[in-house]
N, C-alpha and C positions, 0 to 999 in steps of 0.2 A: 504494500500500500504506500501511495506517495502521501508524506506529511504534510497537510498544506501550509502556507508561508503564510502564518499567525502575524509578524511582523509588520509582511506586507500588506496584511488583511487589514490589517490595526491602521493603517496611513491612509483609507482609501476614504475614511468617512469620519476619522478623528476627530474630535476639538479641537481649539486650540487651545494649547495648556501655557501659564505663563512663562519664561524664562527665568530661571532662579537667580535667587536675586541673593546679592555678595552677602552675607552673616554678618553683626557688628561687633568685635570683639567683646568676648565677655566680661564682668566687671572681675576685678582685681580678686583675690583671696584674701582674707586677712590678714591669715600666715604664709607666706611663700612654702611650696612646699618642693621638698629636696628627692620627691619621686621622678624617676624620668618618664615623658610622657611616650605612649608606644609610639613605634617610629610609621609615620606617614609618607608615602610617595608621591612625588607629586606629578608621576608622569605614570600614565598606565599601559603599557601593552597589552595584545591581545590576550588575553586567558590570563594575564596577570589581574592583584588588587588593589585598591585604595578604596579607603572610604571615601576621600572625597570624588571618583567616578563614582560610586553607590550615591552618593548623596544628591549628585547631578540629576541621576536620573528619579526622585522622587519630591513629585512638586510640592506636597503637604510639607515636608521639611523647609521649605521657602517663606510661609508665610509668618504673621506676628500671632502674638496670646497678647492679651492683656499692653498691649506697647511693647513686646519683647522678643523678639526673635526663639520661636517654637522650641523645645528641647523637648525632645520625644523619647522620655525613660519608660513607658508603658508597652513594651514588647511584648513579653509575656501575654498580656492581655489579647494585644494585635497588634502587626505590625504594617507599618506605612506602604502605600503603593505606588512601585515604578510606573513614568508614564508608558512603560512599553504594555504594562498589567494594563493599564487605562485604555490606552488605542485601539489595543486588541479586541477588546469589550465592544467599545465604540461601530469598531469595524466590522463585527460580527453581527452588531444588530444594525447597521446601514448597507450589508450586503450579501449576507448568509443567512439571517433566520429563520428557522426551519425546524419546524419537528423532524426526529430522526428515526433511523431504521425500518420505517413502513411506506414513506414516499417513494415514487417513480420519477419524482422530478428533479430539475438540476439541482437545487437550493436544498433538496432533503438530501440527497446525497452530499454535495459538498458538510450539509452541518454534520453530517454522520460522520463525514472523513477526518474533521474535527475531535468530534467527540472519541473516536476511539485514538487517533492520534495522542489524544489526553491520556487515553488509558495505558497507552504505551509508554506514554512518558514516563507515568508516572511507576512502572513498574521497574522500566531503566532505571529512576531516580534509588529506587529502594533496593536495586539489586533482588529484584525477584525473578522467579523461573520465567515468568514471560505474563503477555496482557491478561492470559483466561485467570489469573491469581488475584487481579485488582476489581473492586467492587466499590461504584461511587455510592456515595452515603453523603449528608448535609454536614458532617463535621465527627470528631474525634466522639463525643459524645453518641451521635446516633449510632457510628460502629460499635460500642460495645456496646449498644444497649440489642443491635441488631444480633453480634454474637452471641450476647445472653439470652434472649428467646429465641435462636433457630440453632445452636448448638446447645447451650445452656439447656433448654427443654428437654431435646433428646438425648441429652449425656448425663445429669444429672439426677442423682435420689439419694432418700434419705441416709444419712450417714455419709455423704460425700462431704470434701473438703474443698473449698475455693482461697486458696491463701492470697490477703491484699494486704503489703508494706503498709507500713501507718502516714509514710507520705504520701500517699496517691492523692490524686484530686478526687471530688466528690463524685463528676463521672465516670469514675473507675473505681466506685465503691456502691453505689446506691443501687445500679443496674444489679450487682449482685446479689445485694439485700434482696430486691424486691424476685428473682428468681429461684433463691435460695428460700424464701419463705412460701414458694410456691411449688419447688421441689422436696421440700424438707432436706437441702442440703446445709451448709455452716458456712458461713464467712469466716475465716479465720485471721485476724490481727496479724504481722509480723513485725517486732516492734523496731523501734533507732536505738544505736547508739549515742554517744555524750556528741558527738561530730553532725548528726543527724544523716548517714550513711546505715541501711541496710542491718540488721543485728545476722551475719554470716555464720554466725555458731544456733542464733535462735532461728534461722531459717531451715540452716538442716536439720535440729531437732524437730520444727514443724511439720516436713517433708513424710509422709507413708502412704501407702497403697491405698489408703482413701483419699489423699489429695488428686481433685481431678481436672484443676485448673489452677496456675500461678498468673496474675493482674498486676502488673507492673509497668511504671514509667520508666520509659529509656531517663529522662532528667524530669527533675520534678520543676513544678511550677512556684513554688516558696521559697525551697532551700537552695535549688541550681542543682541538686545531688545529681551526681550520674551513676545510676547504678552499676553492679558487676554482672548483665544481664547475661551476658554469654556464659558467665558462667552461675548462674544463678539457673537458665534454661537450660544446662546440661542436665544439673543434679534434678533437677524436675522432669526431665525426660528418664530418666531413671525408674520414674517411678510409674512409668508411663504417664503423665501430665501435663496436659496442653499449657501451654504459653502463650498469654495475651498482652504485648508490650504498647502501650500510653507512648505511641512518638508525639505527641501535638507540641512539647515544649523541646524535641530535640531536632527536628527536622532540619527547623531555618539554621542552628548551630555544628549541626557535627553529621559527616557522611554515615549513609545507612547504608548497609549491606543485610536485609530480612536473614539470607541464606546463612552464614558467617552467624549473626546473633543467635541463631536457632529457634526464632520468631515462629510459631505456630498462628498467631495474627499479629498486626502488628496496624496501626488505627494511627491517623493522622489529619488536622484543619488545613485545610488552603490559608484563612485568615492569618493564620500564623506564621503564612511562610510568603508575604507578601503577594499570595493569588486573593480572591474575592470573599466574601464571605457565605457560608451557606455551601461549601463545596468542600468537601473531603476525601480520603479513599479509606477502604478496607480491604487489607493485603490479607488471602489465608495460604497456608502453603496447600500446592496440588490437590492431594488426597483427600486434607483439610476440607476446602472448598469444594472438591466434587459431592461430599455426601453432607454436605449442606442442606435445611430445608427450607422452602419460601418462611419468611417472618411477614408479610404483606404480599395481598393479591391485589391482581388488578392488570391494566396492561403494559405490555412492554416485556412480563416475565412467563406468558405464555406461549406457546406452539398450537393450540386451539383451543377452543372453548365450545361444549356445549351442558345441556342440566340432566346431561348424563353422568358428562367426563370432560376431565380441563387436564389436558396434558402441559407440562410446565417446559419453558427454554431452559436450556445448559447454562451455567455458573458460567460467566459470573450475573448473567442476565435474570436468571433466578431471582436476585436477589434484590433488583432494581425497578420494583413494581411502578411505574405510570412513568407521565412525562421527567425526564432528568432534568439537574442546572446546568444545560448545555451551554449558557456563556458562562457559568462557574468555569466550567471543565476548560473552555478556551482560557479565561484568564488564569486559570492553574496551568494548563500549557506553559504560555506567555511567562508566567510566574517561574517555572521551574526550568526556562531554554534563559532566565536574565541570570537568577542565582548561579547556574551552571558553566555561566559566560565567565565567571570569576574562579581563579584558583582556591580550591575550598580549602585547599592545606593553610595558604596563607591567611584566608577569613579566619580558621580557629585560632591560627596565629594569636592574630592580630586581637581575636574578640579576648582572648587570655589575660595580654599584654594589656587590653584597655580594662578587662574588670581585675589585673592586678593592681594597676594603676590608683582606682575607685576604691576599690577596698582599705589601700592605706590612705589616700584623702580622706576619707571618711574617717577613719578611726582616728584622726585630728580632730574630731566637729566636740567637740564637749556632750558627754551625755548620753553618747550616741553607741548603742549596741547590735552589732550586726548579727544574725541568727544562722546556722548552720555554718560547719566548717568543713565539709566532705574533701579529700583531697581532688576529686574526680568532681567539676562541678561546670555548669555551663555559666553563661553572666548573670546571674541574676542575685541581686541585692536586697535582703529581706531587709529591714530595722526596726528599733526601736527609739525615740529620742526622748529621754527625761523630762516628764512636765508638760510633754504634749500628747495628745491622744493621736493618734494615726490618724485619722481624718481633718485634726487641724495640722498637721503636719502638710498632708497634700494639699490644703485647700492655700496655705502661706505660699507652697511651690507654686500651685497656679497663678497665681497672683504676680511670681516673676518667671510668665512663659515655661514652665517646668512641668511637663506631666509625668507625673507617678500615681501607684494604684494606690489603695490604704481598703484594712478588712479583713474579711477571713479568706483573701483568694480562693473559695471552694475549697479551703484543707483546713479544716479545722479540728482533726487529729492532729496533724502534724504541726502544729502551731500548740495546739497543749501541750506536746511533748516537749515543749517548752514554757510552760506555763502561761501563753498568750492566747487572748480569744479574739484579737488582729495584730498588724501591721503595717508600716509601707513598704512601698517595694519598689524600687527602680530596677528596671529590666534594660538593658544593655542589647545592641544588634550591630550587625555591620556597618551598618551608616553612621553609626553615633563616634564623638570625637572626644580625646581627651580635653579640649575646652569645654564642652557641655557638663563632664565630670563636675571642671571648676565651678561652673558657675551652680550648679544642683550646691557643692561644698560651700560656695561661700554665700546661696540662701538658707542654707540651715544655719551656718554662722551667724549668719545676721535674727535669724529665727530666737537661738540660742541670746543673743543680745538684750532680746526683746523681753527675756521672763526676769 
């Protein structure tokens, strides 16, 4: 199948988007500080990185907050879109739109060549066996809620085990509750250490022949933790034990290879990896996926229908009852042909070096407690600041162009495990630069002035 040229699809009926406009340097610190900042290029080659090509290309970065040139620490949550995400969208619906797979016309073919072109992508992107493994879904959330009622039903009963880390997010915790109370299976707890990594001795005493499903995030959404998944999915294969791994917070950060981890699913948002929102995939391995059952009927996952007998389509179409987010799927194309354009070795690089960077600025602020210490960690910035509550915390950053989260980010085990029932949280991406660092440090400074 030829891939159609998403880019060039993106230019034919685009906006105009504005030209970013120069940043104004940000205010001083109050203490200079003696960290070196990660090193930036200022010239980029092809398949080479720099943030500031990333930053080029994402117009939301250009505009002001409150009189103050944007600093966008809420990644985690979602992240910014390249105008190439944007055109493509554009272009899609000023010259393709089409429902797919049932038309004879030109426009339903082309969308269809689209949409599976998506599927391919996205299967390259994860290093899976090939397309028939990937299955669109609205986001990381409806994957495993999709897993737990079409495999969860029929693998599950009473006396089974589902073992969930106590940092997982909430969507990787609830879908099981509500399927384990319907299977008479257990949710089983796996608790943290003092670091807020994985407890590796209480996981394999967890571990027996009733575990029949391990739920876990490749990197959590609170603490940044990267688990030790590959090897946490061996010893769960061991026991015969499927493996469902939470990519939504590791995708935009660190290469997947599904195959290599030993992912038995492995569940990921477009919003979070600069495609659209509302667009996600669910990877299962081969076997996995073939003895799948529909979790939704309707059409699109049929081969006929009558009120006799409804014979159902092959995996992964099974699983993708009615119309798809076919410009999802284009701008997750578009999405995953920009991050791709860049060296990814250099992006974790660099993303290291900037939240090493952050981390010691920070521990300068007075007051200021950062949460989780995993040595394996992605960028993300949980805290606490003496004297303020989380929510005024983020609401004094808004005020100077500063977005950060504050709350129970959907983990709020993992946030006990520390005795907190919130936080803020500045989340770090490729775009962001160590002056944005400063300037989030030296409004907390100034924060800290104010009590």
């Amino acid at each position: 199948m030829t891939i159609p040229d998403v880019q060039g699809l993106g230019r034919v009926l685009a906006p105009s988007v504005p030209a970013p406009q120069s940043v104004p340097a940000p205010p001083s610190v109050a203490a200079p500080l003696s960290v070196p900042a990660p090193p930036a290029a200022t010239a980029t080659p092809p398949g080479a990185f720099s943030p500031e090509a990333a930053r080029q290309d994402v117009p939301v970065l250009h505009r002001t907050v409150n009189g103050h040139p944007l600093v966008w620490l809420d990644n985690a949550a979602t992240t910014q879109k390249p105008r190439q995400v944007i055109e493509a969208l554009a272009g899609y619906y000023g010259t393709a739109n089409s429902n797919i797979h049932r038309g004879a016309h030109t426009m339903a073919r082309e969308a269809t060549d689209l949409y599976e072109a998506g599927r391919a992508a996205v299967a390259s992107f994860l290093g899976a066996e090939g397309p028939e493994t990937i299955a669109f879904v609205r986001g990381t959330t409806e994957a495993i809620n999709l897993v737990a009622q079409s495999w969860g039903r029929a693998n599950l009963g009473p006396g089974d085990d589902i073992l969930v880390p106590v940092l997982e997010h909430h969507s990787d915790i609830v879908p099981w509750q509500l399927i384990a109370k319907e299977t008479r299976a257990r949710v089983v707890p796996v608790p943290l250490d003092g670091t807020g990594q994985i407890d590796r001795a209480a996981y394999a005493d967890l571990l027996s022949y009733r575990t029949r499903l391990v739920a876990i995030s490749h990197a959590s959404n609170v603490l940044g933790t990267v688990p030790p998944v590959k090897e946490m999915a061996a010893l769960a294969h061991r026991y015969d034990a499927k493996v469902l791994v939470d990519g939504a917070q590791a995708v935009a950060h660190l290469p997947v290879d599904v195959q290599d981890l030993g992912a038995d699913f492995y569940a990921f948002s477009g919003h979070k990896l600069f495609a659209p929102t509302g667009i996600g995939a669910l990877y299962a391995r081969p076997e996995v996926m073939a003895a799948m059952k529909p979790w939704q009927g309707g059409g699109n996952m049929i081969e006929s229908v009558s009120f006799d007998r409804t014979t159902f389509a092959p995996p992964p179409h099974l699983l993708e009852a009615g119309t798809g987010h076919i410009s999802g799927v284009v701008g997750l194309l578009a999405a995953l042909d920009w991050l791709t354009s860049f060296d990814r070795d250099a992006v974790v690089s660099y993303e290291n070096a900037l939240m090493a960077y952050a981390e010691q600025a920070m521990a300068g602020v007075p007051g200021l407690s950062l949460i989780g210490a995993a040595a394996e960690r992605i960028a993300v910035l949980t805290f606490t600041l003496a004297g303020h509550e989380p929510a005024a915390v983020a609401d004094w950053l808004d005020r100077d162009g500063i977005a950060v989260r504050s709350g129970h980010h959907c983990a709020q085990p993992a946030l006990a495990h520390y005795g907190l029932e919130s936080a803020a949280r500045a989340s770090l991406s490729l775009y962001n630069t160590s002056e944005e660092v400063d300037r989030l440090v030296a409004s907390l400074r100034a924060l800290q002035r104010t009590s």
